[in-house]
C-alpha positions as CSV (number, residue, x, y, z in Angstrom):
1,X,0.0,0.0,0.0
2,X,1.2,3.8,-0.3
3,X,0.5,7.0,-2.1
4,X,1.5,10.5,-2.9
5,X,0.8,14.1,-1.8
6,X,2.3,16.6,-4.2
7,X,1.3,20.2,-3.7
8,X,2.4,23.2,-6.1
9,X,2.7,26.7,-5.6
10,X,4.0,28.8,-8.6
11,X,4.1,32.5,-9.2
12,X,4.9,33.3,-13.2
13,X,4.4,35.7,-16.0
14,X,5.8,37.5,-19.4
15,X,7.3,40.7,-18.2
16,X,6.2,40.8,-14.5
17,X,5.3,37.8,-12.4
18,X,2.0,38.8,-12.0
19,X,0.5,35.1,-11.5
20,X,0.3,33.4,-8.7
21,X,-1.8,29.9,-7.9
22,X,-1.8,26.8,-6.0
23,X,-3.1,23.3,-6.8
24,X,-3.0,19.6,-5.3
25,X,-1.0,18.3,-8.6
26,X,-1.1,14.9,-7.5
27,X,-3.3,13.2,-4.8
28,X,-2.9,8.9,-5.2
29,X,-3.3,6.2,-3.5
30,X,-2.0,2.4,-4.6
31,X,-2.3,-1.4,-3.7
32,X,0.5,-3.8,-5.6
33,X,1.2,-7.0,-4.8
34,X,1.5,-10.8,-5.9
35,X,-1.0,-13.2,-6.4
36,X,0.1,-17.2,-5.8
37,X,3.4,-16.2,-7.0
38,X,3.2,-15.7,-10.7
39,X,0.3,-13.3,-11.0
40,X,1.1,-9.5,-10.1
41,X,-1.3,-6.6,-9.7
42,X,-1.5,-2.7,-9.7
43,X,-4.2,-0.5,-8.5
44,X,-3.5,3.2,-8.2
45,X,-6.1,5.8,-8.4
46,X,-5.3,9.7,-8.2
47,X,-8.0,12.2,-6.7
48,X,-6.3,15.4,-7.7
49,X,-8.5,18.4,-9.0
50,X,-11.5,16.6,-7.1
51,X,-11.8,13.6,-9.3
52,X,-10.9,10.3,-9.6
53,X,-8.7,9.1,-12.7
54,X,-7.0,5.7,-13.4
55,X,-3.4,5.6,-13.2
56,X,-1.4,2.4,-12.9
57,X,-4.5,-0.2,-12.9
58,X,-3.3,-3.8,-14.4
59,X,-2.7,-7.6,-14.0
60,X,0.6,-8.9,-15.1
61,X,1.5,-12.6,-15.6
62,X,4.7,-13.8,-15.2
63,X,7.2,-16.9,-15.8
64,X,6.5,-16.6,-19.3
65,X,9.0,-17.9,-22.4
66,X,12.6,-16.3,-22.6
67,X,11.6,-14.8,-19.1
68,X,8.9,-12.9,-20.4
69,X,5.8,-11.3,-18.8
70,X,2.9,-10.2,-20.2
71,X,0.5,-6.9,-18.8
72,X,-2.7,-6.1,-19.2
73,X,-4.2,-3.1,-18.3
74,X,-3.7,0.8,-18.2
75,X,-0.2,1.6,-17.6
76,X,2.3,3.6,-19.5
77,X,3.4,3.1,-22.9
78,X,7.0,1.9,-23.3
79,X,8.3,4.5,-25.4
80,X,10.8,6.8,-23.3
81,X,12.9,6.9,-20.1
82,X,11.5,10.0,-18.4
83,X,8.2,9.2,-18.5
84,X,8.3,5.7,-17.2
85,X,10.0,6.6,-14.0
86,X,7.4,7.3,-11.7
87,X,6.9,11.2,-10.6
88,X,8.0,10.4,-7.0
89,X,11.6,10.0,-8.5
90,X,12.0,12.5,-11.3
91,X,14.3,15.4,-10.9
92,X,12.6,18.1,-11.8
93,X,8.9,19.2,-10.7
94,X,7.4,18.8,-14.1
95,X,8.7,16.5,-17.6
96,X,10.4,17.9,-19.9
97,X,8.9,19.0,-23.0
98,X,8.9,15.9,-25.1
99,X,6.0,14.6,-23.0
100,X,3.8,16.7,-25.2
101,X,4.8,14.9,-28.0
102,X,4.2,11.0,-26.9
103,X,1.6,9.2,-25.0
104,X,1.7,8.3,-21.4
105,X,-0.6,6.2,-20.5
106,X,-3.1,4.2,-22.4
107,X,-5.3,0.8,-22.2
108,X,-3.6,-2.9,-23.9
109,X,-1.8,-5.9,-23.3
110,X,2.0,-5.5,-23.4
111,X,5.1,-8.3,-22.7
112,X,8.5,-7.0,-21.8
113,X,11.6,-9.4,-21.1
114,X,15.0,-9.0,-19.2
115,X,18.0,-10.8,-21.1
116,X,20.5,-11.2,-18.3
117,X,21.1,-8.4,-16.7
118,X,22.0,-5.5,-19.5
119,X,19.1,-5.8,-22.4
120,X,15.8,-5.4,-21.9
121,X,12.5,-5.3,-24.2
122,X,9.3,-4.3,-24.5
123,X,6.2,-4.4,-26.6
124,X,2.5,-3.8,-27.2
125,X,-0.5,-2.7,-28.5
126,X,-2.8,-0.1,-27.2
127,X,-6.0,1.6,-27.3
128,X,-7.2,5.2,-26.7
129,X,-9.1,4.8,-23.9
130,X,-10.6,8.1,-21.3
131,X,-9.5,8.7,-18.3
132,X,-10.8,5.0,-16.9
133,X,-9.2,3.0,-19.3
134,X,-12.3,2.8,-21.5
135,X,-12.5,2.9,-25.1
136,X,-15.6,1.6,-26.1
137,X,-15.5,2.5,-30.4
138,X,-15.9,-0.1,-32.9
139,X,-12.7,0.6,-35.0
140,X,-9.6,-1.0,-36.0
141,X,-7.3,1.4,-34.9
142,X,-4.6,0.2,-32.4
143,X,-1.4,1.9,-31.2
144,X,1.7,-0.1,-31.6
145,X,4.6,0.9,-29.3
146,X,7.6,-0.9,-28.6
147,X,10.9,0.2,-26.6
148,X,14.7,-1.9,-26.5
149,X,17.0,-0.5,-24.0
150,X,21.0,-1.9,-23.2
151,X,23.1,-0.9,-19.8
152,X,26.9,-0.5,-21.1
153,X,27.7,0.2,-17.9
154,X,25.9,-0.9,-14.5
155,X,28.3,-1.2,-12.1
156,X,27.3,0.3,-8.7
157,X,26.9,4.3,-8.5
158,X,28.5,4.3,-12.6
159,X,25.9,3.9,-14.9
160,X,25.3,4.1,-18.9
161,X,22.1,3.3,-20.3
162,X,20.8,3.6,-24.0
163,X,17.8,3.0,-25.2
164,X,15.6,3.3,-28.6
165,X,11.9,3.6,-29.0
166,X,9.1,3.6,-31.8
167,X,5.1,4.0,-31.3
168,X,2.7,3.1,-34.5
169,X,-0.5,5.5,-34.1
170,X,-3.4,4.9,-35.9
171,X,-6.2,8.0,-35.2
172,X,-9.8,7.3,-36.1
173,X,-10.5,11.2,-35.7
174,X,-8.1,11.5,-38.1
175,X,-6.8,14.8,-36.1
176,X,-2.9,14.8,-34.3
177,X,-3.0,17.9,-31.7
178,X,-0.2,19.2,-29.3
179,X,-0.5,21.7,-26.3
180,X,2.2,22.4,-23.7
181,X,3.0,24.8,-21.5
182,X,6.7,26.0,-20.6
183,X,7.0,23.0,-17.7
184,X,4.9,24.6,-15.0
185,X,1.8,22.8,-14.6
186,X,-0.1,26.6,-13.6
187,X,1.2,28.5,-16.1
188,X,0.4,29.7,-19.3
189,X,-0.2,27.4,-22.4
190,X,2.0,28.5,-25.2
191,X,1.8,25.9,-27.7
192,X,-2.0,25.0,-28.9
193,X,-1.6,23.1,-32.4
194,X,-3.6,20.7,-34.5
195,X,-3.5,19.3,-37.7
196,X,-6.1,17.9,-40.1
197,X,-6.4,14.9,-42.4
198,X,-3.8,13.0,-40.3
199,X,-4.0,9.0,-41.3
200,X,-1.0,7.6,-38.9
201,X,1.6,8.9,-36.7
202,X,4.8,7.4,-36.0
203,X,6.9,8.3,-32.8
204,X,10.7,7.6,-33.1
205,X,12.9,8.2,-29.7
206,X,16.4,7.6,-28.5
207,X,17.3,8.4,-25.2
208,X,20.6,7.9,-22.1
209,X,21.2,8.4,-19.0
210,X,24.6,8.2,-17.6
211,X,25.7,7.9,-13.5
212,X,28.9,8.7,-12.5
213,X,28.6,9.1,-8.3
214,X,27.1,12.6,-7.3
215,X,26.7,13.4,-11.1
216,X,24.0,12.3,-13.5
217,X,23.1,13.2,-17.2
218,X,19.9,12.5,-18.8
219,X,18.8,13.3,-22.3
220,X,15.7,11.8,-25.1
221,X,14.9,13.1,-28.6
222,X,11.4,12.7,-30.4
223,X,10.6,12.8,-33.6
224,X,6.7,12.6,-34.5
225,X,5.7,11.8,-38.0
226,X,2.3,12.8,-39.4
227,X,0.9,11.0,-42.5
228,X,-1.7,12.5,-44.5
229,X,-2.7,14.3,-47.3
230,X,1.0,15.5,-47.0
231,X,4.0,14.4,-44.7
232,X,5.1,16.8,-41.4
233,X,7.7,16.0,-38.8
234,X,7.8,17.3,-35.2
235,X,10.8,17.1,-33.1
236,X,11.4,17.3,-29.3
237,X,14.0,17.1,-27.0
238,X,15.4,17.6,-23.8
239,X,18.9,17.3,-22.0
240,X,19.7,17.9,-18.2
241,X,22.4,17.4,-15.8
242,X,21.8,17.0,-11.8
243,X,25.0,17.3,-9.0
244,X,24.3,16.1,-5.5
245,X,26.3,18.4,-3.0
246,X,25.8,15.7,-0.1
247,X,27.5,12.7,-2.0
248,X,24.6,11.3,-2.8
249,X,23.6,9.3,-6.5
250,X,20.7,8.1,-8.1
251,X,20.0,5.3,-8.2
252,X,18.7,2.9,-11.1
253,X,16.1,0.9,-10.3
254,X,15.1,-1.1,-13.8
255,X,14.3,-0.4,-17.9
256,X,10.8,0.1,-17.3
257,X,10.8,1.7,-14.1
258,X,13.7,4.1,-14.9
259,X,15.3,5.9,-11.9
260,X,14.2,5.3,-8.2
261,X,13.9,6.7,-4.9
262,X,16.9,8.8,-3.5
263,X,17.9,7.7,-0.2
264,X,19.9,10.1,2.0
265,X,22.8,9.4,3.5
266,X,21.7,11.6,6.5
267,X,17.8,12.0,7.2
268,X,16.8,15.5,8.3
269,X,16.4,15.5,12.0
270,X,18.8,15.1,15.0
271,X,21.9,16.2,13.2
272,X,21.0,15.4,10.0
273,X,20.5,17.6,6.8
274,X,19.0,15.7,4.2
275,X,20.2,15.4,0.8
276,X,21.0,18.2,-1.5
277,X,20.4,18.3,-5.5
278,X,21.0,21.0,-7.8
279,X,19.7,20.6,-11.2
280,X,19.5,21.8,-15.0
281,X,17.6,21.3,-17.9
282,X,17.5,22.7,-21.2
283,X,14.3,21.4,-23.7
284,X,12.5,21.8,-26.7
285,X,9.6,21.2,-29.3
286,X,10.2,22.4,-32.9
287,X,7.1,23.2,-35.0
288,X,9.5,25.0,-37.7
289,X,9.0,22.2,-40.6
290,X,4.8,23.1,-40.1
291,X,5.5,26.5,-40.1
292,X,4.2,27.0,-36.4
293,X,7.8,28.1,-34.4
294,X,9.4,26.6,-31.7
295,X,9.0,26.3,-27.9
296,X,12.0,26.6,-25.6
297,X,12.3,26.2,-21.8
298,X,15.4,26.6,-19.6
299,X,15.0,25.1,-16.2
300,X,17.4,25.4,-12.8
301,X,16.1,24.2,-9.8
302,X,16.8,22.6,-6.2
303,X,15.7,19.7,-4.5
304,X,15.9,19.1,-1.0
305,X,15.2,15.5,0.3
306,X,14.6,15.9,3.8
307,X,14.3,11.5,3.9
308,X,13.3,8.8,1.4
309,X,9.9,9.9,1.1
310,X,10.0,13.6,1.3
311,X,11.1,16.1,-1.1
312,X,10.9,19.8,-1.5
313,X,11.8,21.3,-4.8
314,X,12.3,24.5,-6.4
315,X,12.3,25.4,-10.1
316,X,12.6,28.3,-12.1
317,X,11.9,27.9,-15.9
318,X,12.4,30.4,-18.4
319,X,9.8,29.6,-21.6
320,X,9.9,31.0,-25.1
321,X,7.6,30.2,-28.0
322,X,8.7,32.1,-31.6
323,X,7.1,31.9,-34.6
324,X,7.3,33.8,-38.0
325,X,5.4,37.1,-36.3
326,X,5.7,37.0,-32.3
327,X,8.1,36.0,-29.4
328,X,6.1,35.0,-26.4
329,X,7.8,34.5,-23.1
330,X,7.3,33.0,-19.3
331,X,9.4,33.2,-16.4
């Protein structure tokens, strides 16, 4: 059993910081476990804004060929690093800006395997469903998403992972649309795009992470294909560094989990100080090849883990969407 309490409190704007607001971002509670030892579960719900959404809610079966196992469910999609480790455990307060370019989660039936201990797989096919896993049109059209990742280097706090990814999209509504806002949840929405007459999309990602002790570097790029009546690409990427000033690393926890929990080496309380993280991230979405600009955020921020389990964190992002006829920025 467990859960997660994430409030937000942001202050932003274009030339003066004239927004303020506040807002539970996530409220969730879980169950997991194992069922007669080859039959595991997931059950989290998340009650944040007042309402109750599916998150992680499947049944996996295990001991499969070639040490397989095989989910089904809604869970996330197995197409990049960042978003499959949990929110709990990623460095900065929001995703970077390629999450507005891929899916997180959706409703299907995936199997992922572990070959030894350095390459991993996964793959499966998905539906659009709401926001309870539903999807209840009669049409054909099923997402294909599949992810292969490799550890060059796992050896204690040293770390190089590598890892390629590529979804299949099929939309019935024949519509692709993207919105995103400059990585603060409150602010203001800067990119609000759609396009028309779209038949298929295909995502193509790569992404690393690399460990070395106190110092970590993480980066992903996405390329989005849109087939229609004509051919657009959209890219996206991101690249950020994070130092811990108390010694401490973090640590790995598997391919489709990503990163887990930071552990301190001294708890706050009776002597102790916590663990310190500064971080840095610099992203981006390109629109240029549809003639719609580009969307740039700079983020520095610090994190402040008073123990395993809580975490206070400060960001400051710096957002600016061009086109052909106006700059548009957010602090």
């Amino acid at each position: 059993f467990g859960g997660r309490i994430m409030y937000d409190m942001a202050v932003w704007g274009s030339d003066e910081m004239n927004n303020t607001g506040t807002e539970f971002r996530r409220v969730r509670l879980f169950n997991s476990g194992e069922v007669y030892e080859n039959i595991k579960y997931k059950l989290q719900l998340d009650f944040a804004g007042g309402k109750i959404a599916f998150k992680d809610v499947w049944v996996e079966l295990v001991e499969l060929p070639i040490n397989g196992k095989l989910r089904v469910g809604h869970f996330k999609e197995p197409l990049r690093l960042e978003v499959l480790t949990s929110s709990k455990n990623i460095a900065f307060m929001e995703r970077g800006l390629t999450a507005s370019l891929s899916p997180e989660r959706n409703t299907g039936a995936m199997y992922h395997s572990t070959f030894g201990d350095r390459l991993s797989i996964q793959s499966g096919v998905f539906r659009e469903g709401d926001s309870f896993g539903n999807d209840k049109e009669a049409t054909n059209n099923v997402n294909i998403t599949s992810r292969i990742t490799y550890l060059i280097l796992n050896e204690g706090e040293r770390l190089l992972h590598l890892g390629a990814s590529n979804s299949i999209r099929k939309n019935n509504e024949k519509t692709y649309a993207i919105s995103s806002k400059a990585e603060n949840h409150l602010g203001t929405k800067l990119i609000d795009a759609s396009f028309e007459d779209i038949d298929e999309s295909n995502l193509l990602g790569g992404e690393f992470a690399y460990v070395n002790g106190s110092l970590s570097l993480q980066g992903e790029y996405l390329q989005t294909t849109l087939i229609g009546v004509t051919e657009t690409k959209l890219s996206s990427y991101y690249a950020q560094l994070s130092y811990f000033l108390t010694g401490e690393s973090r640590p790995y926890k598997s391919s489709l989990d990503g990163f887990g929990r930071v552990k301190p080496n001294n708890n706050y309380g009776k002597g102790g100080k916590g663990a310190i993280e500064v971080v840095a991230r610099t992203s981006q979405i390109c629109l240029e090849k549809a003639d719609m600009g580009q969307l740039n955020a700079r983020t520095i921020g610090l994190n402040w883990y008073l123990n395993p389990n809580t975490r206070v964190m400060i960001n400051y992002v710096m957002g600016e969407m061009t086109n052909e006829t106006e700059v548009i920025t957010e602090n």
